[in-house]
C-alpha positions as a printed Julia matrix, in Angstrom:
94×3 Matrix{Float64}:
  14.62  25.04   -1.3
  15.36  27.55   -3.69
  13.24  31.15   -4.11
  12.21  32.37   -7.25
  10.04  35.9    -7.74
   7.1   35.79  -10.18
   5.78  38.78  -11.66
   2.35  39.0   -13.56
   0.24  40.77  -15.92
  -2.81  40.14  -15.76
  -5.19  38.6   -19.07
  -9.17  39.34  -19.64
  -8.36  35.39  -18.7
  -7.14  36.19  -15.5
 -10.09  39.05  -14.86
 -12.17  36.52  -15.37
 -11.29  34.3   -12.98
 -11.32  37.0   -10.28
 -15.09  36.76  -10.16
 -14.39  34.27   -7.68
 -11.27  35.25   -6.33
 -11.01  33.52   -3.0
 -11.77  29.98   -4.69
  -8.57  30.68   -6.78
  -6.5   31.84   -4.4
  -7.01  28.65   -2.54
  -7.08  26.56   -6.06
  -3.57  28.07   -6.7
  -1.87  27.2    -3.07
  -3.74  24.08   -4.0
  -1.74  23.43   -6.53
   1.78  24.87   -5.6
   1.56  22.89   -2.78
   0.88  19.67   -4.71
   3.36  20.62   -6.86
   6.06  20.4    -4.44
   6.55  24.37   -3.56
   5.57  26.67   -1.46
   3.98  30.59   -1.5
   5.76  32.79    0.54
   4.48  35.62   -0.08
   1.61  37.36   -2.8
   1.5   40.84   -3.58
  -0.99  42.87   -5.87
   1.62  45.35   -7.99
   0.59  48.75   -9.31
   2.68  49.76  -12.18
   4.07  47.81  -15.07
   2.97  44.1   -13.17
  -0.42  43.55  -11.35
   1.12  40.75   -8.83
   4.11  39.0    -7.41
   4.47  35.99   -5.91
   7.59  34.76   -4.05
   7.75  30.83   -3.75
  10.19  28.1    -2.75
  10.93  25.49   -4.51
  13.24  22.75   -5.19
  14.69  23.75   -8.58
  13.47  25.92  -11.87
  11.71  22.95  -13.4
   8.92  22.95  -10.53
   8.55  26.51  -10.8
   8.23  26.37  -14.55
   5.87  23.68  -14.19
   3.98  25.53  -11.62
   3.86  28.9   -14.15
   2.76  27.05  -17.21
  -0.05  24.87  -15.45
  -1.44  28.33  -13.58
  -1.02  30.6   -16.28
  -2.99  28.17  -18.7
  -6.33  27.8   -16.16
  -5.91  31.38  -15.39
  -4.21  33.35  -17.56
  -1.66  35.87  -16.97
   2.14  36.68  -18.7
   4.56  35.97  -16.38
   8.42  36.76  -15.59
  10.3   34.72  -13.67
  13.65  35.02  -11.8
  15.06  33.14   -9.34
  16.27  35.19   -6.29
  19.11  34.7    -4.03
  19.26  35.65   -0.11
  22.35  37.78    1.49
  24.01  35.06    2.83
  23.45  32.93   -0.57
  24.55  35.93   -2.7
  28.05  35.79   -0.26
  28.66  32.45   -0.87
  28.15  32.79   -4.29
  30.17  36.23   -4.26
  33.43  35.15   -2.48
């Protein structure tokens, strides 16, 4: 499984949704889950994003999937990169 870093802004879409924000939360692993991936890790950003996610998943094409389908029920403008670990980065690096 590969990681990939997600960073949002959030949309008077995505406020919206908050309203109910625990439903989502569990609507979104939800559907990253069926989706073939995994969360890692969430974070709520202050500065120029308002959250990042960390998944796994098998290649880019699940994760864009995954970005497109979310960001249309709940809004949000997304950046995504995917991320490489120490010893990854070595093998790729030597």
């Amino acid at each position: 499984m590969a990681t990939f870093v997600v960073l949002a802004k959030w949309t008077d879409k995505s406020f919206a949704a908050m309203q109910d924000a625990a439903k989502v939360s569990a609507e979104i692993k939800q559907t990253v889950k069926a989706m073939g991936a995994e969360i890692k890790a969430w974070y709520m950003l202050m500065g120029q994003y308002d959250e990042m996610c960390i998944l796994e998943a098998p290649n880019p094409e699940t994760v864009a999937k995954i970005v497109i389908s979310l960001s249309a029920q709940y809004g949000g403008k997304t950046e995504t990169m995917q991320a490489f670990s120490e010893a990854e980065a070595m093998k790729l690096l030597t």
